[in-house]
Backbone as JSON Lines, residues from 0, in Angstrom:
{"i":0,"aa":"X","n":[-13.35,10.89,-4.93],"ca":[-12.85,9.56,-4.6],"c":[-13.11,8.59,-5.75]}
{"i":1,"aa":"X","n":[-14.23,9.13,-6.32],"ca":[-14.65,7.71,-7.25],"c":[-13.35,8.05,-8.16]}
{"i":2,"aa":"X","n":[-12.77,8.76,-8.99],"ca":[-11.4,8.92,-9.91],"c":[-10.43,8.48,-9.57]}
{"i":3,"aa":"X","n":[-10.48,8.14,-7.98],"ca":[-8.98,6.97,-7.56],"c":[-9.88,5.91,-8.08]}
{"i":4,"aa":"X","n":[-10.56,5.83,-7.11],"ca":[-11.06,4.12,-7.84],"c":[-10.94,3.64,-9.16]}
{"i":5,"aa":"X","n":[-11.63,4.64,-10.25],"ca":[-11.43,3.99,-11.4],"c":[-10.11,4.03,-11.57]}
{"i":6,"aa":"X","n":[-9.02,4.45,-11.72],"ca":[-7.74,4.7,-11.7],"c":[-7.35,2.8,-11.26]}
{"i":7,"aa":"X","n":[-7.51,2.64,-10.15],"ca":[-7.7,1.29,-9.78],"c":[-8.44,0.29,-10.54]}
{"i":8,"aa":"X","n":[-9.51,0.63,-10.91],"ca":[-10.03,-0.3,-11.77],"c":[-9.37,-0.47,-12.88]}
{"i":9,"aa":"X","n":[-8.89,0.67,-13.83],"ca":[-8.24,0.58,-14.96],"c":[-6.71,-0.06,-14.88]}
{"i":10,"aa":"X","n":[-6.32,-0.07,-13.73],"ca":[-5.02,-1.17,-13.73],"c":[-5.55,-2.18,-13.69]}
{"i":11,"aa":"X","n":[-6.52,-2.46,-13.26],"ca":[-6.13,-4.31,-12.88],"c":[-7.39,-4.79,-14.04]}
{"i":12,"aa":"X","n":[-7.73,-3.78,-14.97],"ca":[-8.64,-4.36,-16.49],"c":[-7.29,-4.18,-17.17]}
{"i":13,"aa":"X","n":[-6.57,-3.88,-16.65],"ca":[-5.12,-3.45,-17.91],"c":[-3.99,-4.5,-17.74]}
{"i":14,"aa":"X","n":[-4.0,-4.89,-16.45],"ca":[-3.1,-5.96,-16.18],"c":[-3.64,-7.04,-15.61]}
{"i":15,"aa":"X","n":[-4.32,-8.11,-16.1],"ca":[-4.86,-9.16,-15.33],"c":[-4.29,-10.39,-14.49]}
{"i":16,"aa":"X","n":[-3.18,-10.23,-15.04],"ca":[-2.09,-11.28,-13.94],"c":[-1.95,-10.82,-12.72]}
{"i":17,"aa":"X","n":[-2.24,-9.03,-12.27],"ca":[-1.73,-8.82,-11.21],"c":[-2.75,-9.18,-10.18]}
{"i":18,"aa":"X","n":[-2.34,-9.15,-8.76],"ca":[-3.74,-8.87,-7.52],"c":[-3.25,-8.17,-6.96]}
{"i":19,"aa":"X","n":[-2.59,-7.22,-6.86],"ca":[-1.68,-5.62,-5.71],"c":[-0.71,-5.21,-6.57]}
{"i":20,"aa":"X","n":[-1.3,-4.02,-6.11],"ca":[-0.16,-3.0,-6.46],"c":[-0.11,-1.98,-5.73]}
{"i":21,"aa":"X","n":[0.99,-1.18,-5.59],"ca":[1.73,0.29,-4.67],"c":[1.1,1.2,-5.54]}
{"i":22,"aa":"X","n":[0.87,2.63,-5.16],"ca":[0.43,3.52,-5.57],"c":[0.7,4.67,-4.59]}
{"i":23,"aa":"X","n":[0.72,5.95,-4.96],"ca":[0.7,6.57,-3.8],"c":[-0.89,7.32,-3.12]}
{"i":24,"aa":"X","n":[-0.58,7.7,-2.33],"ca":[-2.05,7.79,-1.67],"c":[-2.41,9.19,-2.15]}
{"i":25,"aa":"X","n":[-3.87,9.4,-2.7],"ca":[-4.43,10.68,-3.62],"c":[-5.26,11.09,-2.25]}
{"i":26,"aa":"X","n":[-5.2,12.47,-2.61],"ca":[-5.7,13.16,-1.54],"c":[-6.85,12.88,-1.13]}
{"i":27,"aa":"X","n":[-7.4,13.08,-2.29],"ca":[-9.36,12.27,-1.93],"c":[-9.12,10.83,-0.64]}
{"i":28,"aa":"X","n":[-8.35,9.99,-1.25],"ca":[-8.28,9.45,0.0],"c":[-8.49,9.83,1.5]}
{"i":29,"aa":"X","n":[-7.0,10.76,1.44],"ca":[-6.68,11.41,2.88],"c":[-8.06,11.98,3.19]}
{"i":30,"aa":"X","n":[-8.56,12.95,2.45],"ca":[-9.86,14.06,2.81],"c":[-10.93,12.6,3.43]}
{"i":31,"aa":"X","n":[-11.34,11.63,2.82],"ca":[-12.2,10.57,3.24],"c":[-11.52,10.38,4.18]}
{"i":32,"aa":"X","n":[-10.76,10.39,4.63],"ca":[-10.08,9.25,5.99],"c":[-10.04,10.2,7.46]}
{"i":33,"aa":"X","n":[-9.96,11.64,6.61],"ca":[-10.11,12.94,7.84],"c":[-11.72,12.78,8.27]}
{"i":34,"aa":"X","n":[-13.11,12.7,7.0],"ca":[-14.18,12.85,7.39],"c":[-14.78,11.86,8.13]}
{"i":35,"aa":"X","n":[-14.18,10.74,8.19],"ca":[-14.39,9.87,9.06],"c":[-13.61,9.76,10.22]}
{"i":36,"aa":"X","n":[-13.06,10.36,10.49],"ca":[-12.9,11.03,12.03],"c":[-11.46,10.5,12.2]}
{"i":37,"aa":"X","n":[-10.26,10.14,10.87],"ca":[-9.35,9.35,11.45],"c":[-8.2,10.42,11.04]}
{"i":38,"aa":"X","n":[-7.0,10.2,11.16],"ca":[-6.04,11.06,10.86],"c":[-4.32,10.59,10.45]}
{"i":39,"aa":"X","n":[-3.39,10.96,10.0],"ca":[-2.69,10.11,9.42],"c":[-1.08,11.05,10.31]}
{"i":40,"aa":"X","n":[-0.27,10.13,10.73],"ca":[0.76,11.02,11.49],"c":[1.71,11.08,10.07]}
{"i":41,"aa":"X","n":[2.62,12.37,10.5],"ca":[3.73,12.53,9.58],"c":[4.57,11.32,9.59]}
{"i":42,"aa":"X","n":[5.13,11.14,8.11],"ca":[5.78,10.0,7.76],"c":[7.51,10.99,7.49]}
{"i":43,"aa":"X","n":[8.42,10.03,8.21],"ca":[9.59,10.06,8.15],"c":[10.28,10.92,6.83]}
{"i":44,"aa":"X","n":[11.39,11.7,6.88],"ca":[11.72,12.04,5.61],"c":[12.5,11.19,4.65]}
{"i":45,"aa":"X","n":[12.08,11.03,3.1],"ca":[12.31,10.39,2.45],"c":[10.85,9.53,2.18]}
{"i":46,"aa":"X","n":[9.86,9.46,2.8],"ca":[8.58,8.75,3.05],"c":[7.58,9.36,2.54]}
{"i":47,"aa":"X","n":[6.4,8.73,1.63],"ca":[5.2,9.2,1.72],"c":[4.33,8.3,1.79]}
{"i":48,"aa":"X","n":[2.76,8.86,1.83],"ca":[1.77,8.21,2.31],"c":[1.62,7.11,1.03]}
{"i":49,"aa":"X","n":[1.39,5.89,0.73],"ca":[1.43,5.27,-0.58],"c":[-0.38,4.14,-0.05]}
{"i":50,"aa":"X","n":[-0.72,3.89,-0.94],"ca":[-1.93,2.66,-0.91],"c":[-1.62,1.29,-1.55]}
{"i":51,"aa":"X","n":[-1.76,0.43,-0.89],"ca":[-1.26,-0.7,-1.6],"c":[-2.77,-1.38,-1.89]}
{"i":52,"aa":"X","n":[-3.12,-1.49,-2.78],"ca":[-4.57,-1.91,-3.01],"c":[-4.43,-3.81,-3.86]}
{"i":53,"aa":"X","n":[-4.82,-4.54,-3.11],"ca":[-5.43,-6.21,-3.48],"c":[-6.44,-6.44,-3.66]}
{"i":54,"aa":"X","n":[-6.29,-7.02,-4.7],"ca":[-7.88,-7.38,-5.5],"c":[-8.1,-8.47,-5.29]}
{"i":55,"aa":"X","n":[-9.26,-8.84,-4.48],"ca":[-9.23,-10.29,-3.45],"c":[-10.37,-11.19,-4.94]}
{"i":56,"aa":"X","n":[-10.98,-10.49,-5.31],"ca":[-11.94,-10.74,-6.97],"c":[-12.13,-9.76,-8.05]}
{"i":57,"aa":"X","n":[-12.43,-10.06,-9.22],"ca":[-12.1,-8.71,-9.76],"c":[-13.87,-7.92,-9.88]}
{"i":58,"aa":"X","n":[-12.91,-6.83,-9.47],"ca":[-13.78,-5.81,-8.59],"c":[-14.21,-5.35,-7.04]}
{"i":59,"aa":"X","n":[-13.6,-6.4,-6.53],"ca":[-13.42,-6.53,-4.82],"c":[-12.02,-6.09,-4.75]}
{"i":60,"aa":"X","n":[-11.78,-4.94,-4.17],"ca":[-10.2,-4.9,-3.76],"c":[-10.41,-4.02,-2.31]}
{"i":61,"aa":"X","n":[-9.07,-3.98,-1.5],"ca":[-8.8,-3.89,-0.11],"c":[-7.95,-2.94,-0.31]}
{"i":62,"aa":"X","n":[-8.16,-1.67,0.35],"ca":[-6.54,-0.75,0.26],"c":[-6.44,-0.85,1.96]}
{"i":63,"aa":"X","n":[-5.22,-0.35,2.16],"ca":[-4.2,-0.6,2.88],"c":[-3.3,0.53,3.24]}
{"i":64,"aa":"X","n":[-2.8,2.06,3.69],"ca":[-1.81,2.77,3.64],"c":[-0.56,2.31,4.42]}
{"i":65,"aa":"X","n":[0.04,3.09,4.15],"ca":[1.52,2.87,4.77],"c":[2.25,4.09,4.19]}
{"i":66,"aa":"X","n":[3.7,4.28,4.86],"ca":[4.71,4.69,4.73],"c":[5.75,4.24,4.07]}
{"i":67,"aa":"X","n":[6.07,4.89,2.41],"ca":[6.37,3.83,1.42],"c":[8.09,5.2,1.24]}
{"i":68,"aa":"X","n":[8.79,4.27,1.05],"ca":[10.32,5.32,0.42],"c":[9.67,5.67,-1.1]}
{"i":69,"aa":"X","n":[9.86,7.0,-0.63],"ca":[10.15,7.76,-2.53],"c":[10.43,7.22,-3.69]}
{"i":70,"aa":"X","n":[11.83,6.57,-3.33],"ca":[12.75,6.51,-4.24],"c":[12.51,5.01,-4.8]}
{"i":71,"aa":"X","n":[11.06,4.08,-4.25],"ca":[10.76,3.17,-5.12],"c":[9.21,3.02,-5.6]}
{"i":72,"aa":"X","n":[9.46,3.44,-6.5],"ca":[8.6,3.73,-7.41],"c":[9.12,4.02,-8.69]}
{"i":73,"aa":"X","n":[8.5,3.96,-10.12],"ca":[6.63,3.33,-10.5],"c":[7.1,2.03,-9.7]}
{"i":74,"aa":"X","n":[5.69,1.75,-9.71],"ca":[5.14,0.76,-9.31],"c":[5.55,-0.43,-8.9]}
{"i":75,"aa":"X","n":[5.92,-1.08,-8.06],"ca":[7.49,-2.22,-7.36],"c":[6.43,-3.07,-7.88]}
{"i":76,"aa":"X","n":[7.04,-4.55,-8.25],"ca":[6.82,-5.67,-8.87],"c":[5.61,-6.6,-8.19]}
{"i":77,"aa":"X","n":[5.06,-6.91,-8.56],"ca":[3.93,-7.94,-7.68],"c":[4.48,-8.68,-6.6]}
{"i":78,"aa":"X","n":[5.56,-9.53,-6.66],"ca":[5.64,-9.98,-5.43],"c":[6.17,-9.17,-4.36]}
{"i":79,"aa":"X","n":[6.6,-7.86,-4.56],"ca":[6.72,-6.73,-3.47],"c":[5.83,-6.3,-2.85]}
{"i":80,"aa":"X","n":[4.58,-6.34,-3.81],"ca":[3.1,-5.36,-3.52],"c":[2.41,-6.74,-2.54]}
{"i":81,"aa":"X","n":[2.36,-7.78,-3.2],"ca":[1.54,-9.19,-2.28],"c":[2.82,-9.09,-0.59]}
{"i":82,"aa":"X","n":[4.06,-9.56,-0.67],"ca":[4.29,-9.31,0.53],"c":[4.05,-8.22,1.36]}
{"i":83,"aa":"X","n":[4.29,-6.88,0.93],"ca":[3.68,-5.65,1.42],"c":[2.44,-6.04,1.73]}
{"i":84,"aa":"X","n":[1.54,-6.55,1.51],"ca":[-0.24,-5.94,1.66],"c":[-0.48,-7.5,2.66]}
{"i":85,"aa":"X","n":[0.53,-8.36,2.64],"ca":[0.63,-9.63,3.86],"c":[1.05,-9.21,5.35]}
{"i":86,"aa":"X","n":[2.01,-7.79,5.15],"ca":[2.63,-8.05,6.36],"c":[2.07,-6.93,6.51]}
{"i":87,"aa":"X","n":[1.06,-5.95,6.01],"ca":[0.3,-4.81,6.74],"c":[-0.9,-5.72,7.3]}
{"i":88,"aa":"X","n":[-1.47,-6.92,6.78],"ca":[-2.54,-7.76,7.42],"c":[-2.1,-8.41,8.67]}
{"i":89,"aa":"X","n":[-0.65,-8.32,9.03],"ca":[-0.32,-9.08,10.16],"c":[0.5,-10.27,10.07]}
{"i":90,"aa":"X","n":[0.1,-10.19,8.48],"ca":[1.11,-12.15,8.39],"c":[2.47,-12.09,8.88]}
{"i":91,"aa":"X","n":[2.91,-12.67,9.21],"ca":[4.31,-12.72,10.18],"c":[5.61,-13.38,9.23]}
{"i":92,"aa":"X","n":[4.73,-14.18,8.37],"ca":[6.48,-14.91,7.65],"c":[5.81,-14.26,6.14]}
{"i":93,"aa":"X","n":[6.46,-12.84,6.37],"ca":[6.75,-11.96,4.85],"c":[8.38,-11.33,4.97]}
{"i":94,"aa":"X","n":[9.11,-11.41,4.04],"ca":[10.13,-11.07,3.56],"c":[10.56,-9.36,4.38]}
{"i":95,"aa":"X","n":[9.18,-8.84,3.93],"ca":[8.94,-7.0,4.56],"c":[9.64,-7.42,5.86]}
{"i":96,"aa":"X","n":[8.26,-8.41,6.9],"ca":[8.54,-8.96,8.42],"c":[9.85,-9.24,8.79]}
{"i":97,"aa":"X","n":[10.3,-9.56,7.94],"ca":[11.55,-10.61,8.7],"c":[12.55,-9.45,8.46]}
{"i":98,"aa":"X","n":[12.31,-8.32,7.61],"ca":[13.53,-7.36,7.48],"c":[13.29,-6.21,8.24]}
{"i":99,"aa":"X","n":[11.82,-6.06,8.92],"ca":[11.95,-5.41,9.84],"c":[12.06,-5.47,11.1]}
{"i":100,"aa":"X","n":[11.52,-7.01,11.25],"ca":[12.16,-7.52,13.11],"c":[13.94,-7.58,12.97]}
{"i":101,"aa":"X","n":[14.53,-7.34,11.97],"ca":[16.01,-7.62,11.62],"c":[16.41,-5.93,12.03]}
{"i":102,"aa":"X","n":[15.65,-5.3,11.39],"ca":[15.72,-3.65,12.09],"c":[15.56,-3.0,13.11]}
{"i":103,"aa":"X","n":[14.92,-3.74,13.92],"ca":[14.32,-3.68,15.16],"c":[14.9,-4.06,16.12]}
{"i":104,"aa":"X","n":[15.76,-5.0,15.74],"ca":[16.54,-5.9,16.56],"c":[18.26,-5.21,16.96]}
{"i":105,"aa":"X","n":[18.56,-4.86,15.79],"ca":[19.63,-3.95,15.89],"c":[19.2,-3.04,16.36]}
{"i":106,"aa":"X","n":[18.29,-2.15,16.25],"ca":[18.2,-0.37,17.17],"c":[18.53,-0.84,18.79]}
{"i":107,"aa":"X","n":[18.05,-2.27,19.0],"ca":[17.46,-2.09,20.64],"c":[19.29,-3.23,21.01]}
């Protein structure tokens, strides 16, 4: 686990303007998240497990998983990664939010 982390650390000593970024989720993760008794359901096809990690100070950061499309990636732009890591906290007026109560709304 500690080799994701630094991996993490070395982006955000490499890019200091940023505070989040997408990544996809390294197994060490998953294996930590099994030994603590939790478990991760299959993600849709076209989907994988991704970490969106915010650096609330530098050296304080928050990861986050989700179910991220394939097909965007490297790394989506900062203000993709900050709304992403708002509307996995719950915030309600994110761009993500409003396009998925818009999705939601049509199925039903």
């Amino acid at each position: 686990m500690e080799a994701v982390l630094d991996k993490d650390r070395a982006f955000f000593r490499g890019k200091p303007e940023r505070t989040t970024r997408v990544r996809w989720t390294e197994q060490p993760e998953i294996d930590a998240l099994i030994r603590d008794g939790q478990s991760l359901p299959a993600v849709p096809s076209g989907y994988r497990w991704a970490t969106v990690v915010h650096q609330v100070v530098p050296g304080g950061r928050i990861r986050r998983l989700c179910a991220w499309p394939e097909d965007q990636f490297p790394d989506p732009p900062e203000a993709v990664c900050l709304d992403l890591f708002r509307f996995l906290n719950g915030e309600p007026d994110t761009t993500i939010g409003r396009i998925e109560t818009e999705r939601r709304r049509r199925l039903h």
